[in-house]
N, C-alpha and C positions, 0 to 999 in steps of 0.2 A: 362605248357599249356595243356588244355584239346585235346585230340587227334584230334577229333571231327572238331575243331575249326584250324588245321592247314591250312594254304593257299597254293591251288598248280596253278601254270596258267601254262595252257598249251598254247603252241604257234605252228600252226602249219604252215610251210611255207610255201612261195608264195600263189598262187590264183588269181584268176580272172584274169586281162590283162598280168599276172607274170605265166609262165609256169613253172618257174624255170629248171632244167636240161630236156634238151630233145634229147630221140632217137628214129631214121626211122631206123626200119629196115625191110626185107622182110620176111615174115611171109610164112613157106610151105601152101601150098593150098590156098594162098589168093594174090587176085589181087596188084601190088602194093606193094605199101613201109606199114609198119603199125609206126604210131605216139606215143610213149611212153614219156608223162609228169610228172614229178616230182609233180606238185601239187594236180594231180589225186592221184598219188599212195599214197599221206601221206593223203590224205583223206578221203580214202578207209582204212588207217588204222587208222587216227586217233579219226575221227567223231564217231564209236563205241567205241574207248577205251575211249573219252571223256562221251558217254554214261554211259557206265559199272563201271566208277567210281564215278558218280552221282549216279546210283543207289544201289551202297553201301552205300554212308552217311558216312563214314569215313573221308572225307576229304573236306573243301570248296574250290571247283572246278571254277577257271574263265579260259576264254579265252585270246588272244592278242585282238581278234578282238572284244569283249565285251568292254574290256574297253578302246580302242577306237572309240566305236558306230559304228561299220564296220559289215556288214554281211559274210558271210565263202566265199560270191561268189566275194566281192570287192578287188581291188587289193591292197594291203598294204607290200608298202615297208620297208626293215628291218629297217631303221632309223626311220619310225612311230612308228612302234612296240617295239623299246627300249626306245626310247621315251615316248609312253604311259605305259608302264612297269614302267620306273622309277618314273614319276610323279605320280600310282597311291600307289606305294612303300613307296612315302612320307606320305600318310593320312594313310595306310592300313599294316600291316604286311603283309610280302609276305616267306615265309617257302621255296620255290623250282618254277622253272620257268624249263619246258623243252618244246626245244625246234626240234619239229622234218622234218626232211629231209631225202632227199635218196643223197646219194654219185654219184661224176661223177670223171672218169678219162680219160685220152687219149687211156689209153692202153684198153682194154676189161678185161684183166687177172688182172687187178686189182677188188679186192673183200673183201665181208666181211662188219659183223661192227665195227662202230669208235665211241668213245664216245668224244666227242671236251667238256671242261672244263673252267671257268674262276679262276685260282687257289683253286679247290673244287675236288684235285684231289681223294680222300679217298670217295666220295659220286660219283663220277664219276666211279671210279671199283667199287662198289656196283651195278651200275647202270647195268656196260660192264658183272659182272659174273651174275647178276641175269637172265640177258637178255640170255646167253648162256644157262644156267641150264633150262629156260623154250624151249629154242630153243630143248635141249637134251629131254626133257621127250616129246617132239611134235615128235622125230625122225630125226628135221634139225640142220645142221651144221650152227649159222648165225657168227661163229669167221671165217676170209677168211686167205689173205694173208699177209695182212699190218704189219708193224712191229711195229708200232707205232698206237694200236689200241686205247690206250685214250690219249689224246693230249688236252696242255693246249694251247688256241687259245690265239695268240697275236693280239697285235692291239686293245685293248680294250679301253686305254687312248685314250678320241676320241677328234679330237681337233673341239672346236665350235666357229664359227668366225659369229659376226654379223655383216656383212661388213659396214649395213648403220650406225651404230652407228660407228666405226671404223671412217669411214670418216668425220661422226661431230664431234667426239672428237678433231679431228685434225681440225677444224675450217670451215669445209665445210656446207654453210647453208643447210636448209631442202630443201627450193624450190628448189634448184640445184640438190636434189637424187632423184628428178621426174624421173622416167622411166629406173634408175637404175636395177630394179627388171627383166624387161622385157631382157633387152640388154643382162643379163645374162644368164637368160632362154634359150633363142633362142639360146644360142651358145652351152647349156648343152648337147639339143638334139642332135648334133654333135659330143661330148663326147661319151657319150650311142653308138651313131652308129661307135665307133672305129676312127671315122676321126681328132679328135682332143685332144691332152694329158689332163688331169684338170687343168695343168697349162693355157694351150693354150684357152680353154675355159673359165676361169674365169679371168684373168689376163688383155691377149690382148684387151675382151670389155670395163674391165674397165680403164685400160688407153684409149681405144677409148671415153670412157663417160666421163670420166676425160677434155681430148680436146676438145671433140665437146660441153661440157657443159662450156668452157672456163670459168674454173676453175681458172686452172691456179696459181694452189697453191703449194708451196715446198711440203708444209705437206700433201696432198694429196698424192700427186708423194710418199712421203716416205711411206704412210701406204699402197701403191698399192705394194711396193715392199716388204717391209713386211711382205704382205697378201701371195707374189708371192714365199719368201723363206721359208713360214712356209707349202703350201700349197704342196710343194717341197718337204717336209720332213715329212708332214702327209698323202700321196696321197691315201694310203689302210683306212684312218680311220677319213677320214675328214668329218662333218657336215658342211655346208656353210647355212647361213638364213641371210634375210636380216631383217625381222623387228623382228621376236620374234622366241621362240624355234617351236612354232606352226608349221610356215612359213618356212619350210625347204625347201630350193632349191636343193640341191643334198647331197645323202650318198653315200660312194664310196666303201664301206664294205659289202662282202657280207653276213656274219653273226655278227650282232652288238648282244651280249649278256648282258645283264645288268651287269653292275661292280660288284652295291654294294649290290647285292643279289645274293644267290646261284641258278647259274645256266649250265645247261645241254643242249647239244646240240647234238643229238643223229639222226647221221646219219647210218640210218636203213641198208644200203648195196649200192650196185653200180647197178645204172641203168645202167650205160653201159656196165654192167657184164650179162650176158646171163642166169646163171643161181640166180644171186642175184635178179634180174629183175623178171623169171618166179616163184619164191618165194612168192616176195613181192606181185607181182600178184595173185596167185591164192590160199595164205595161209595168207592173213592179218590178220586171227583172232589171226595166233600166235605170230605175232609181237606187236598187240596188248594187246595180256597176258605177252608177257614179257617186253615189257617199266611198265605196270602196277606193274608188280615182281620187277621190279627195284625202282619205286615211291616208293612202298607200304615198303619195306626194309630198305627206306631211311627216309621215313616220318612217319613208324606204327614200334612200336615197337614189336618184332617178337610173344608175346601172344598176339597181340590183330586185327590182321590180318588173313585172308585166302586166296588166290589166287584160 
């Protein structure tokens, strides 16, 4: 394949209503706490590096949010974004998918970069030494203290449960899943705010919908329980949808990566690290040069490339 002609999509995360990781902290000579977002900083690094490699021409460059009609400012949750990945994987060749974040931990003294993998571990240190070597010729240190800086992420088998079909199968009319969609909604949002497990919120309304829809079916009851012991055993990696894959109700994964394409998930350092944080901040161009050293080593072969 002509070099030219390889596919690389970049994904960069969170955005818009999605801050993803964030820290207050107090800033000398300024009033207040200061606000540090995750979805600023890969912004700031990634919107030029996505520039710099359009205007080489080495490579055809899409977005997450391209191909799913989204702008850089709308919020797109990581279950769209694998989603639209995969489906547009099936018409299109796709070469390499990276995807980029900043790291968060409880401690501060955690640092450094990580390169997270879907069994792609040989193009993932490709990614982690290239990134280093430009980090070295810039003067920065970005390898920190992790012991496990490229990690293949699990939880990728992701379980997709279409509950309304689920329940017709088992002999429940249509009219009767009127307002199923809703009851579940409403109880997700209480998910999201920590007050309810995904068991507790998917389970409990639909036995509620089940009774007050006086149902009243054995087979209903079974696929509710079912739904209640698989959702139990896939809680980090569940997709839930009621009418089609479109129609996602909740992903419970914070980075779903495509399966069945090679993909990178290149968490740039630790915001909560003080000085991985003032890095990222005030030196993106060189995290930018080196995710590009790492694409370019994985996808150019070494004469036909310049950094």
């Amino acid at each position: 394949m002509n070099n030219r002609f390889k596919t690389l999509i970049i994904d960069l995360g969170h955005g818009g209503k999605d801050p993803g990781a964030v820290v207050e902290k107090s800033v000398p000579g300024s009033p207040g706490k200061k606000r540090f977002e995750e979805a600023k900083i890969v912004r700031k690094v990634g919107l030029p590096l996505i520039s710099d490699i359009i205007n080489d021409g080495k490579l055809v460059v899409v977005t997450s949010h391209q191909i799913a009609g989204k702008r850089m400012d709308e919020t797109f949750t990581a279950v769209e974004r694998r989603l639209a990945i995969e489906s547009y994987s099936q018409k299109n060749p796709i070469n390499l998918v990276v995807s980029i974040h900043t790291n968060a931990f409880e401690k501060e003294s955690a640092s450094g970069l990580v390169i997270c993998h879907n069994n792609q571990y040989e193009i993932a240190k490709k990614m982690y030494y290239a990134m280093l070597k430009k980090g070295w010729e810039a003067g920065i240190r970005l390898e920190g203290n992790r012991k496990e800086f490229i990690q293949e992420r699990k939880g990728l088998e992701v379980l997709r449960i279409n509950i309304k079909e689920k329940l017709k199968e088992a002999g429940v009319l249509s009219e009767s899943l009127e307002g199923i969609e809703k009851a579940i909604k409403d109880s997700l949002d209480q998910y999201k705010e920590g007050k309810l497990s995904l068991k507790e919120a998917v389970i409990q309304p639909l036995i509620n919908f089940v009774q007050n829809a006086k149902i009243g079916m054995s087979e209903a009851a079974d696929v509710v329980f079912k739904l209640s012991d698989a959702i139990e055993k896939h809680e980090e990696s569940a997709i839930l949808y009621i009418k089609d894959k479109a129609n996602v109700l909740a992903n419970f994964s914070p980075t779903l990566m495509p399966k069945f394409v090679p993909a990178l998930l290149v968490e740039m350092g630790f915001i909560t690290n003080p000085r991985d944080r003032q890095l990222m901040l005030e030196q993106p161009e060189v995290f930018a040069s080196a995710i590009k050293e790492g694409i370019y080593q994985i996808l150019l072969p070494a004469p036909t490339y310049a950094a």
